[in-house]
C-alpha atoms as one frame of an Amber mdcrd trajectory, in Angstrom:
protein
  15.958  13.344 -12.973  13.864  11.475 -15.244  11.606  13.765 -17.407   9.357
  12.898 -20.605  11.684  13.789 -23.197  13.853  10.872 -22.236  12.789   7.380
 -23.763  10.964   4.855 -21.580  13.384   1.579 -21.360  12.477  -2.276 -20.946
   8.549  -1.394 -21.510   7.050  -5.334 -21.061   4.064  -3.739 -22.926   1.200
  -3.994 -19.908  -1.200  -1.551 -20.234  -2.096  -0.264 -16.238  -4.207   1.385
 -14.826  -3.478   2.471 -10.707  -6.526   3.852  -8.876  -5.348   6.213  -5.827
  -3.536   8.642  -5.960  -2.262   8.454  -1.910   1.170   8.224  -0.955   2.066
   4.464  -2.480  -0.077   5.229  -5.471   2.172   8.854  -6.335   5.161   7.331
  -5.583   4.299   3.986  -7.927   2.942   5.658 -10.487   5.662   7.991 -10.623
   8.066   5.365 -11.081   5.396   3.295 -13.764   5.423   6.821 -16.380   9.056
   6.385 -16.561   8.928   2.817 -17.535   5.710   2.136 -19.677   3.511   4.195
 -21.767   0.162   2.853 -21.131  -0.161   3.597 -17.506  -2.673   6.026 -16.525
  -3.331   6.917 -12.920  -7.195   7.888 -11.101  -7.747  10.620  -8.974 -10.393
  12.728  -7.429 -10.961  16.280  -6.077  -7.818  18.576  -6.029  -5.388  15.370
  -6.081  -6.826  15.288  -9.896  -7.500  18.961 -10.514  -3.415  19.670  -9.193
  -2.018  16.223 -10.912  -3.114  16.884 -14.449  -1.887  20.388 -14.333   1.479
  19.803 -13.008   2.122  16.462 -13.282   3.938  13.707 -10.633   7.073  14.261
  -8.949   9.017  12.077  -7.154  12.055  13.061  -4.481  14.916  11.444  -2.919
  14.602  11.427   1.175  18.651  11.658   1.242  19.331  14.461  -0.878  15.655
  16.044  -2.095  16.101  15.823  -4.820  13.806  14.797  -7.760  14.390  12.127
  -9.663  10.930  11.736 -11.306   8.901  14.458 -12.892   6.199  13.812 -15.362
   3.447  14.724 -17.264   1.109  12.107 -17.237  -2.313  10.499 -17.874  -4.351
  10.584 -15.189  -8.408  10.320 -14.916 -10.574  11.757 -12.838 -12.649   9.103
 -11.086 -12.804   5.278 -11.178 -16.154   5.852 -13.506 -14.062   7.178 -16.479
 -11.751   4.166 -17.030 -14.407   2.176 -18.938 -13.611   4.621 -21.927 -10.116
   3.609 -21.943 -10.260   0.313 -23.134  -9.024  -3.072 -21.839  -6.370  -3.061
 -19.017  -3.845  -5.855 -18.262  -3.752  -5.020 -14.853  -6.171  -2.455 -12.364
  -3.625  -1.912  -9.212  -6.257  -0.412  -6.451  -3.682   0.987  -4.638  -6.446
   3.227  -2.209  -6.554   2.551   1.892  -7.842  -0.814   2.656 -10.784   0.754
   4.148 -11.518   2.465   0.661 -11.200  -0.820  -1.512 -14.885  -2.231  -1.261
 -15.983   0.893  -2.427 -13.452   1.408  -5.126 -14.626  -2.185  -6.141 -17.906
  -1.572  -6.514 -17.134   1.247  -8.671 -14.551  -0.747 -10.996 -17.662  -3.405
 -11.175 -20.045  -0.253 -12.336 -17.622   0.906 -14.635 -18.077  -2.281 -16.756
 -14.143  -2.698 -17.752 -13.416  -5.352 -15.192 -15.023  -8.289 -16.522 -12.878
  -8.103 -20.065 -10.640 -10.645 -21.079  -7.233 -10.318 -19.986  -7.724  -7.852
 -17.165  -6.564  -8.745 -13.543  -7.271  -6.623  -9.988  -4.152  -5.923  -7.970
  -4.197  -5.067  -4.439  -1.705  -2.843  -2.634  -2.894  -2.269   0.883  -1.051
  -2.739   3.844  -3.476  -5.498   6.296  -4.946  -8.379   5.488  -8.846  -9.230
   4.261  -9.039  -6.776   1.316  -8.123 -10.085  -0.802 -11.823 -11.269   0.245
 -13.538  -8.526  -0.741 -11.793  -8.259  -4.159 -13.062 -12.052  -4.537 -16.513
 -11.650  -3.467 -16.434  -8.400  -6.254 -14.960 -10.689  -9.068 -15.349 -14.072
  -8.975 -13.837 -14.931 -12.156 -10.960 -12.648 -12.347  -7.644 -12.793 -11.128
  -6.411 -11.505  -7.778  -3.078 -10.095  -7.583  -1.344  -9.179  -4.444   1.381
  -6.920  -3.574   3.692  -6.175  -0.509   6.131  -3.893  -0.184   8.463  -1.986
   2.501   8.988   0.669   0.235   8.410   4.052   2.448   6.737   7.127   0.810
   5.852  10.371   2.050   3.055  12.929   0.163   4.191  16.316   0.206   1.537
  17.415  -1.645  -1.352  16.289  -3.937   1.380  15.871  -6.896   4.405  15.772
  -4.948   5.838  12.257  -2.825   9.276  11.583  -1.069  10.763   8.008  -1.334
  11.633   7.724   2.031  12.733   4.384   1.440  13.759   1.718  -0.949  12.590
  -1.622   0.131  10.932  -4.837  -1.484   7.874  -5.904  -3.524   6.496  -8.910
  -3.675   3.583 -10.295  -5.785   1.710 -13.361  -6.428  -1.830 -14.664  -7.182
  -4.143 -14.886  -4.285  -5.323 -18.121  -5.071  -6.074 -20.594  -8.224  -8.385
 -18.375 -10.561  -6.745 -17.596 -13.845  -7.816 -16.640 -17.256  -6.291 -18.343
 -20.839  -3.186 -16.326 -21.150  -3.006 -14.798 -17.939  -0.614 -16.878 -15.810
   2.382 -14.593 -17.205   0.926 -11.807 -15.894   2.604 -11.763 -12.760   5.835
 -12.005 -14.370   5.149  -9.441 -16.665   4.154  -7.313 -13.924   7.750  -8.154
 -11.879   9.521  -6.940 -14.721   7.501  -3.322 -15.262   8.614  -2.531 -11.642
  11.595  -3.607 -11.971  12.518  -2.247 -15.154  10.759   1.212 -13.759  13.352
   0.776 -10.490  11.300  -0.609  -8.085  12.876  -4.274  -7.904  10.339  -6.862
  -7.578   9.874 -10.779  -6.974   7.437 -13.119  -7.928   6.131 -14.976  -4.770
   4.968 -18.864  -4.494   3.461 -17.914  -1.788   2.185 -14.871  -1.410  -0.160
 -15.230   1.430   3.177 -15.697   3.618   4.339 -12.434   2.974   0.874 -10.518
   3.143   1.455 -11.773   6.955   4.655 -10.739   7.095   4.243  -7.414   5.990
   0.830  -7.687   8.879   3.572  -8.520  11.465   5.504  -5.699  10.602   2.839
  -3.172  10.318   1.438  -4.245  13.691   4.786  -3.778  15.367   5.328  -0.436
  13.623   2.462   1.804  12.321   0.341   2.355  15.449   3.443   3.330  17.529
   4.482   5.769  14.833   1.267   7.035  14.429   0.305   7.637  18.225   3.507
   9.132  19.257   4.083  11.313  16.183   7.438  10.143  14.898   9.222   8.935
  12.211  10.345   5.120  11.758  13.785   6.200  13.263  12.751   7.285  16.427
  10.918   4.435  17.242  14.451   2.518  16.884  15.879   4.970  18.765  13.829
   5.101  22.192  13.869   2.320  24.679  10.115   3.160  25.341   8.739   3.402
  22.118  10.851  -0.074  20.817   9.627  -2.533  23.796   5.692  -1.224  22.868
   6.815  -2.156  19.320   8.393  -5.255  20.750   5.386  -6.185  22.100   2.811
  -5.904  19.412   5.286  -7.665  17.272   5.549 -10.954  19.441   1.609 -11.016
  19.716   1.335 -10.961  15.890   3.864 -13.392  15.628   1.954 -15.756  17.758
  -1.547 -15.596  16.161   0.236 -16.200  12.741   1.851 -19.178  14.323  -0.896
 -20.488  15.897  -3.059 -20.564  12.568  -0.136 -21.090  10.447   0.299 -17.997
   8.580   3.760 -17.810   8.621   6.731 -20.704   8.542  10.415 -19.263   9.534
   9.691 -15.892  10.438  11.624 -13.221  12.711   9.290 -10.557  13.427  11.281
  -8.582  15.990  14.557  -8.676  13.558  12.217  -7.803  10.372  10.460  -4.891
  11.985  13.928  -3.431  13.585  15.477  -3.695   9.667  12.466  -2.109   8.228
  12.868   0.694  10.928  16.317   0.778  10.155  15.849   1.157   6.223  13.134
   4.048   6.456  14.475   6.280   9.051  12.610   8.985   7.666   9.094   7.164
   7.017   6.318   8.953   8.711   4.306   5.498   8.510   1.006   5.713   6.664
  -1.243   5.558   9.772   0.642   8.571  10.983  -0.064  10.188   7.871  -3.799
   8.911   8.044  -3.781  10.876  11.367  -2.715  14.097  10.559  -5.103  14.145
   7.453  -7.753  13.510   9.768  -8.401  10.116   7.391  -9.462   6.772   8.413
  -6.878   4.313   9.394  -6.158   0.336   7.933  -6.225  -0.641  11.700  -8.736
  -1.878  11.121  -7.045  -4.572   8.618  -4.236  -4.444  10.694  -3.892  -5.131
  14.651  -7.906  -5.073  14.327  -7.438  -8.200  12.351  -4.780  -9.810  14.689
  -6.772  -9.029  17.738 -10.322 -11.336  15.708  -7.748 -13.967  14.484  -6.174
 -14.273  17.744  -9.462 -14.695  19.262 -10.390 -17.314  16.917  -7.144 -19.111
  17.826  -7.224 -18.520  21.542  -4.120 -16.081  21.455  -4.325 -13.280  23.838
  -3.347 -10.247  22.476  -3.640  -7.387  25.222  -1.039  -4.907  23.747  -2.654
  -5.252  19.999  -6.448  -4.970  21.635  -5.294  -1.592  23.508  -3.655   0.192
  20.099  -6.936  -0.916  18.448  -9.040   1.487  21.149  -6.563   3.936  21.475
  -5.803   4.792  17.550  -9.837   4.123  17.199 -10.044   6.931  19.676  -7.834
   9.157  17.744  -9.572   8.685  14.872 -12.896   9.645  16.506 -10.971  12.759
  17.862  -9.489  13.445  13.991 -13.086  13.346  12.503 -14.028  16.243  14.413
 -13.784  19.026  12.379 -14.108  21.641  15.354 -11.646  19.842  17.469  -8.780
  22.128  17.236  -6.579  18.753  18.428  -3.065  18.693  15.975  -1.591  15.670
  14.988   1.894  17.702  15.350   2.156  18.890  18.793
């Protein structure tokens, strides 16, 4: 266990900020304390109220034990961050249906448009990279993937459920004077914090990669109730995951999203690696939360469209998990997500 007596190692001196305070965001953050000491995290409501009290903590899946636990600097709304000075990098790491507003709030807050500053985006789907460009046209976009699996016990408290990859890599050709580093510099604070990362030519490739594999994985998880290992382990629930996975694979071909891809091997490893995931979707539903299907099969189903792909199995999980969500939002439903 890692606590704040012990001395941060291989600090690339970034000064971060990461807005949400979900799943991803906890278990990041968690990670970032240990590793740098300019990181400060944003929170609202009780997520803030119970983080500044007690602090992050981050557990093993295989043993439970923790192997974060921090004190650390976290800020209660995106509105406040303007009073902490310049940031290298702002990683909105909130639900892709969250980001536009999030955006618009990092615009109000006047501390985006500053020199050296870039916007990174971790959200699982694809088309939050547009609306982070149409926010700032002049500053640079950052994306991240990863198949790292997380898992929020509570508002301070996350699981790593799994250890997987991150990737990163500017969106497309803006840059700022000095700022062209800045995704290596980034690669080495997760790294150094033990979250291995690569920089990516190409990271549009692997935003579609990562689609593939949420398409194939989260709505099945989420509509059945199950963790990532069950889904590998029934006959049933694999083919429907077999078959959302060789429709996304096909609209990505068809417009040329993706090159040398194996979707049904990469979403059987990623099952494999995070046996214990309870996929984000699945977690939306039990919060009673919005989904990212939206910016998920949603998206494959319009692209597909566009591209003359039919994609029946992807166009019923859109209705049925929109459904669900209709059914979550109703707070006198007495429905439970864990039947």
């Amino acid at each position: 266990m890692v606590t704040d007596s012990e001395d941060r190692q291989g600090s690339p001196g970034l000064k971060v900020c990461i807005i949400g305070a979900g799943s991803i965001g906890k278990l990041f953050f968690g990670y970032l304390a240990a590793a740098i000491e300019d990181v400060y995290l944003v929170a609202r409501g009780s997520s803030y109220a119970e983080i500044s009290t007690r602090g992050i903590e981050v557990r093993s899946s295989m043993t439970d034990e923790v192997i974060q636990e921090r004190k650390v600097s976290v800020v209660e709304g995106v509105d406040k961050i303007a009073a902490l000075g310049v940031f290298d990098a702002i990683i909105v790491a909130v639900k892709a249906p969250d980001v536009r507003e999030v955006l618009e709030s990092i615009r109000a807050a006047s501390n985006a448009d500053l020199s050296r500053v870039a916007i990174v985006l971790l959200q699982n789907g694809i088309g939050v990279e547009e609306l982070a460009r149409a926010a700032f046209p002049t500053i640079p976009i950052i994306r991240i993937t990863t198949t790292n699996g997380a898992y929020s016990r509570s508002t301070w408290s996350v699981t790593h459920t799994g250890e997987g990859e991150i990737h990163l890599g500017f969106w497309d050709d803006v840059r700022r004077a000095g700022s062209e580093a800045i995704d290596v510099r980034l690669r080495d604070m997760f790294t150094n914090a033990g979250l291995p990362a690569t920089c990516s030519m190409d990271i549009r490739e692997k935003v579609w990669e990562k689609v593939i594999v949420n398409a194939g994985i989260n709505p099945v998880g989420a509509l059945f109730q199950v963790e990532n290992g069950r889904i590998l382990e029934t006959p049933e629930l694999l083919r429907i995951s077999e078959h959302l996975t060789s429709e996304a694979v096909a609209v990505a071909r068809a417009g040329k999203f993706i090159n040398t891809f194996d979707g049904l091997a990469a979403v059987k490893s990623v099952l494999e690696r995070t046996r214990s995931n309870r996929n984000s979707m699945l977690q939306d539903l039990e919060r009673r939360r919005r989904t990212e299907i939206e910016f998920i099969n949603c998206a494959l189903v319009r692209y597909g469209r566009e591209l003359g792909i039919e994609t029946p199995w992807n166009d019923m999980m859109v209705e049925v998990v929109h459904g669900f969500e209709k059914i979550a939002r109703d707070k006198d439903n007495p429905l439970s997500f864990r039947l």
